[in-house]
C-alpha positions as CSV (number, residue, x, y, z in Angstrom):
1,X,159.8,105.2,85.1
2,X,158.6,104.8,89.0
3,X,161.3,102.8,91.0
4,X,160.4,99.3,91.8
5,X,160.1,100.0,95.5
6,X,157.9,103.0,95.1
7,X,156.1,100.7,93.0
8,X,155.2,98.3,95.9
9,X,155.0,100.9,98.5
10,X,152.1,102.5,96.5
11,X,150.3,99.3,95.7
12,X,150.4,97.5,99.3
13,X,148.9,101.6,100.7
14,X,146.1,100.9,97.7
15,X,145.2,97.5,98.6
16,X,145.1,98.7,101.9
17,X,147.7,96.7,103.8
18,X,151.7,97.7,104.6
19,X,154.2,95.8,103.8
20,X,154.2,93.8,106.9
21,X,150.8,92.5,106.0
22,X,148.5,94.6,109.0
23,X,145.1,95.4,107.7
24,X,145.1,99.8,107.5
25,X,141.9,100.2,109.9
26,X,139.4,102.3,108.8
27,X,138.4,106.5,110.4
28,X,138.6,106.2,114.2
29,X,135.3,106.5,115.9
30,X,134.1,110.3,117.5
31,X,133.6,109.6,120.5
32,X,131.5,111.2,123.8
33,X,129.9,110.7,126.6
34,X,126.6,111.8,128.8
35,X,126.9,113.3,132.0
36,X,124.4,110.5,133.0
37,X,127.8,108.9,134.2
38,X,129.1,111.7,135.9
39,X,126.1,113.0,137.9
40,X,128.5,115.0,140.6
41,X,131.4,115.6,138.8
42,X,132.0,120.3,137.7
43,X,132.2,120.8,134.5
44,X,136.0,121.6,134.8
45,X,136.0,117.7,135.6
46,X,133.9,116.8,133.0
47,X,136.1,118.4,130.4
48,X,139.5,117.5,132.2
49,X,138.3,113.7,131.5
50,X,137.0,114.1,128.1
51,X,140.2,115.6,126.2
52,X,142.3,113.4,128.6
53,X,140.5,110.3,127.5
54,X,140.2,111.4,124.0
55,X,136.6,112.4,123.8
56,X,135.8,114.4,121.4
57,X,132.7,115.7,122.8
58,X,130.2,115.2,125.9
59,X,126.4,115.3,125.6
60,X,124.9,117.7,129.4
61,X,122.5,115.4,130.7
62,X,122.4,117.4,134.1
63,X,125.6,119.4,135.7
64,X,125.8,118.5,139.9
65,X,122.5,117.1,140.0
66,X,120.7,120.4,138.1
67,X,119.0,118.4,135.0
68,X,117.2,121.4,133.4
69,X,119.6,123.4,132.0
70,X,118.9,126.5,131.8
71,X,118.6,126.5,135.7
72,X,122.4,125.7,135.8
73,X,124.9,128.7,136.6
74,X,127.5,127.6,133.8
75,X,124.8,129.1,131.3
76,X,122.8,131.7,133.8
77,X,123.9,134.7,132.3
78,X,125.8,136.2,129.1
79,X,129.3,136.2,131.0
80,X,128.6,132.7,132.4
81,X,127.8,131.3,129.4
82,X,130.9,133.1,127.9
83,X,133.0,132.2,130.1
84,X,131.5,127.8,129.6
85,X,132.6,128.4,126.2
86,X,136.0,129.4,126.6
87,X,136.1,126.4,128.8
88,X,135.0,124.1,126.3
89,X,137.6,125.7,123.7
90,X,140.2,125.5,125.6
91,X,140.3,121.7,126.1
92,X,139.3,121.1,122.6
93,X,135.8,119.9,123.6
94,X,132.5,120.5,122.3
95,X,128.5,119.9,123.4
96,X,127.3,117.7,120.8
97,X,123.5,117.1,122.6
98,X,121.9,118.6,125.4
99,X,119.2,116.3,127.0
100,X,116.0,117.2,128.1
101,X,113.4,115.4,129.9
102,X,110.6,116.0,127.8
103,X,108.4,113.3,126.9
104,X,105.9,114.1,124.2
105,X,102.6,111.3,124.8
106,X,100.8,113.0,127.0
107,X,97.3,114.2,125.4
108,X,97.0,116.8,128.7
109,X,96.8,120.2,126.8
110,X,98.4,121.6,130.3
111,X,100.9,118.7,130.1
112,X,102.2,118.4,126.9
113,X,102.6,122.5,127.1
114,X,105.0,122.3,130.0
115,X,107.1,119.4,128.1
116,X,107.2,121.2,124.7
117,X,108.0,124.8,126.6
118,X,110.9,122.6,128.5
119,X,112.1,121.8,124.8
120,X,112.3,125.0,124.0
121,X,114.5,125.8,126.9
122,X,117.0,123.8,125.5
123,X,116.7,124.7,121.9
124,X,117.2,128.0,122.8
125,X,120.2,126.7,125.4
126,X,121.6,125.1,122.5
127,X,121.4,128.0,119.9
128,X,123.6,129.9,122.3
129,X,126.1,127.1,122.8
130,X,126.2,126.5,118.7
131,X,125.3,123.1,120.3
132,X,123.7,120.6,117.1
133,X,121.2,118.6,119.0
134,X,118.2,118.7,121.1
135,X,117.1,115.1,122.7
136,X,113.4,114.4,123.7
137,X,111.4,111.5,124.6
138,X,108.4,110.1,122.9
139,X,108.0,108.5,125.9
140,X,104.9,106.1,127.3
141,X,101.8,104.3,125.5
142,X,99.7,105.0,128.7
143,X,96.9,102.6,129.1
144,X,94.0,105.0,129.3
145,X,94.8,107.0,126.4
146,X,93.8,105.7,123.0
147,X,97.4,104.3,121.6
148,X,96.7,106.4,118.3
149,X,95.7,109.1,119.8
150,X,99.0,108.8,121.5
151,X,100.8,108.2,118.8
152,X,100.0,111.2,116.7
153,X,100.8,113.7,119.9
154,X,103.9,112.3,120.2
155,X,104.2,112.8,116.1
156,X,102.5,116.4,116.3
157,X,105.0,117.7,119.2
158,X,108.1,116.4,117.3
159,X,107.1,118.4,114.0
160,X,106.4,121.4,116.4
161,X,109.3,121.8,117.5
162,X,111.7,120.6,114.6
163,X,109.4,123.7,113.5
164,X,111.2,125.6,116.3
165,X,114.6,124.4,116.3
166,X,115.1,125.6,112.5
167,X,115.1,128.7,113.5
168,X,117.8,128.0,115.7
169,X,119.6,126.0,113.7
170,X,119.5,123.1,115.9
171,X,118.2,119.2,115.2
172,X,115.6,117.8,118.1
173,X,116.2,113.8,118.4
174,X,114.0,111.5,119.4
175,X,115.3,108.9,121.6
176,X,114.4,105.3,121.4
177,X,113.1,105.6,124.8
178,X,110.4,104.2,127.2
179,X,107.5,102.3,125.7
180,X,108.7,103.5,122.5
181,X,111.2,101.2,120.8
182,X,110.1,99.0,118.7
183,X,111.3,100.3,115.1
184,X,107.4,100.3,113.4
185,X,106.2,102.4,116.3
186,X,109.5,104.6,115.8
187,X,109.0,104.8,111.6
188,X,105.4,105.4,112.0
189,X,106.2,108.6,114.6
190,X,109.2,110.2,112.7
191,X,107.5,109.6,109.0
192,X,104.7,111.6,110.3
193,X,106.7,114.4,112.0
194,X,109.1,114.3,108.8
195,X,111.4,117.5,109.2
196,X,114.9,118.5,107.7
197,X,115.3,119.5,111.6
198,X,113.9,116.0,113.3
199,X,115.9,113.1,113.9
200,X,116.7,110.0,116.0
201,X,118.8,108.4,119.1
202,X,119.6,105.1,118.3
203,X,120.3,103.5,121.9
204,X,121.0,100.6,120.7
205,X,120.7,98.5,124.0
206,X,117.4,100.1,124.7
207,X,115.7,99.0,121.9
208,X,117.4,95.3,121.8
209,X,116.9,94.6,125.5
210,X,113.2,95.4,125.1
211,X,112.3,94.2,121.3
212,X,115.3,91.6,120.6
213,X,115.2,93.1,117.0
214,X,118.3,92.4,115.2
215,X,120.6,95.7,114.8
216,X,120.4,95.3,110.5
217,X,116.7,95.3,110.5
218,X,116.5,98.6,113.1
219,X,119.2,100.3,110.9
220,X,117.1,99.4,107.6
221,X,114.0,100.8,108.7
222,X,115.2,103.7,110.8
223,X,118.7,104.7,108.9
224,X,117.0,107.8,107.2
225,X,116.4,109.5,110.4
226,X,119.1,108.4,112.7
227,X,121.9,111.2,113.8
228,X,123.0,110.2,116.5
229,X,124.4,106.7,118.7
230,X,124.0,105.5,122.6
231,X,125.9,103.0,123.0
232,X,126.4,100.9,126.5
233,X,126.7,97.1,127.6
234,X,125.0,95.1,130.0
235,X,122.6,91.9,130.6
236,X,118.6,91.1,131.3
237,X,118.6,90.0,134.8
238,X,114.6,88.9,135.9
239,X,113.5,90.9,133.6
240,X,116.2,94.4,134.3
241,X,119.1,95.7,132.8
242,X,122.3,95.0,134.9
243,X,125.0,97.2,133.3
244,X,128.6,96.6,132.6
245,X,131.4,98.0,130.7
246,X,131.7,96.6,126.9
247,X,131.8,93.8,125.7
248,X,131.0,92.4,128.7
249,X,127.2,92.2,128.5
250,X,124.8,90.6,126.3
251,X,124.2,93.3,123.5
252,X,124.7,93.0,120.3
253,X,126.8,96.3,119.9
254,X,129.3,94.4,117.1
255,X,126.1,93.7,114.9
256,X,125.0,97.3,115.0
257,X,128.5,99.1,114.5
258,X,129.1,97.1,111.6
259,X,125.9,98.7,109.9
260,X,126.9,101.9,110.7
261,X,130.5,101.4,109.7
262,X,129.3,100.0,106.5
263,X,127.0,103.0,106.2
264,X,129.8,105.5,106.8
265,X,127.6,106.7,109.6
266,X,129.7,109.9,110.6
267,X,128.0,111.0,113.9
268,X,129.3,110.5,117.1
269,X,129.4,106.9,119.5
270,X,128.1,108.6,122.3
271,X,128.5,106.1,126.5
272,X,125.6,106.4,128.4
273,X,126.8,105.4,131.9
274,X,124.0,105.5,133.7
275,X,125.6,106.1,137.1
276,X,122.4,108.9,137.7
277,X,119.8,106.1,138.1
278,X,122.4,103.3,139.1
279,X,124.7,105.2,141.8
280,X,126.0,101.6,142.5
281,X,127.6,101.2,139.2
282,X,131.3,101.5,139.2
283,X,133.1,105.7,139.5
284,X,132.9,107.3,136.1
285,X,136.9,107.8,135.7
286,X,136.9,104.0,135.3
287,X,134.1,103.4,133.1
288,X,134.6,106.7,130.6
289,X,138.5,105.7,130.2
290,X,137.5,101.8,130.0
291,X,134.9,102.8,127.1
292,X,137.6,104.9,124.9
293,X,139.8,102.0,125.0
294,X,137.1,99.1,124.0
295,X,135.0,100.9,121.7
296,X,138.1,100.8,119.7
297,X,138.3,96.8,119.5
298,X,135.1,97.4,116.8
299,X,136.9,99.5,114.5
């Protein structure tokens, strides 16, 4: 016969309360950040603050102002790139995306070669770094191109190189990015470019502060493909983003965690400070160890 007490004990744990009556939260959120935020910080920095703040990984969007990659001396050479890695092991940190600038609409054969060979770069960078994911940008509907024409290059260079990244056993995301963030536009590019090693970005505010399409209905269509989370704050100002930390801006970031949550999404919650493109936005420190703390509030 079980004990009375053990009894109890073992039913409040099932229904998923204690026995003073808290609610047992749910899995803690993985958490990381973009260099975007830190655009003169060394990597030593960059890693110091992510374990320190409990990050469990970073995404290299630039190191010290040096944004294509393979340019930068942490990965210039087998003993530098030995060397980043012992780095990232010993604080217990790993790369989970390595961002490129490659933007895939241009219909310029001479063009879209340089962007696709740039994606390459980092698909090869990645390989080396056992690094999961690849980010590219679809990125503009320019006005004197034909918009399907457009379309299917942006769909045609995606397949390419998810093409090129299984050999590397890396994933290539596309970003909601640019012109390209309604979810349609986004469904009708990654449907055609369909590819056990092609995914998506969700940055959530960049698609809300540009389409105003409710978080569920961008989940519902674009849940099959989706990998991977940006997540930052901020408000429409004339027509502009004006940044802040969360949950002190306009988005609706609790709408689109809850469908994630509810989806057991299992990828990471990745801030995108943009301090690169913003230098007036408040230092990194504060905004990378505010972000740890409030992303918890959704969980």
């Amino acid at each position: 016969m079980i004990p009375r007490r053990t009894f109890l004990r073992t039913t409040l744990a099932l229904a998923g309360t204690s026995a003073m009556g808290f609610s047992v939260k749910g899995p803690k959120p993985r958490l990381a950040f973009s260099t975007l935020g830190c655009p003169q910080w060394p990597l030593a920095q960059i890693l110091t603050t992510a374990a320190s703040d409990g990050y469990e990984a970073i995404e290299i969007r630039g190191l010290q102002g040096e944004l294509f990659l393979p340019n930068c001396p942490e990965f210039s050479t087998p003993a530098r790139l030995a060397a980043t890695k012992k780095q990232l092991a010993a604080h217990n940190v790993k790369i989970c995306n390595l961002g490129a600038s490659t933007a895939l609409h241009d219909l310029d054969p001479v063009k879209r070669e340089k962007n696709l060979s740039e994606a390459r770069r980092f698909i090869d960078l990645a390989q080396e770094l056992s690094c999961s994911y690849v980010r590219v940008f679809p990125n503009n509907l320019p006005k004197d191109q034909d918009r399907e024409q457009t379309l299917n290059v942006i769909g045609e260079g995606l397949l390419e190189l998810g093409n090129y990244a299984k050999k590397a056993n890396v994933t290539v995301l596309l970003e909601s990015h640019g012109e390209v963030v309604g979810k349609d536009v986004l469904l009708r590019i990654l449907k055609q470019a369909e590819h056990p090693n092609v995914g998506m970005i969700w940055d959530i505010f960049n698609m809300w502060s540009v389409t105003k399409e409710p978080p569920k209905q961008v989940y519902q269509a674009l849940k099959k493909y989706i990998r991977h989370a940006h997540v930052k704050d901020g408000k429409m100002v004339d027509g502009k983003p004006q940044y802040t930390f969360l949950g002190k801006g306009e988005a609706p970031l609790k709408e689109a965690i809850d469908v994630l949550k509810a989806d057991h999404y299992t990828g990471y919650y990745s801030f995108e400070w943009e301090k690169m493109w913003h230098p007036d936005l408040p230092e990194p420190a504060l905004a990378f160890a505010d972000y740890a703390k409030a992303i918890q509030t959704y969980f």
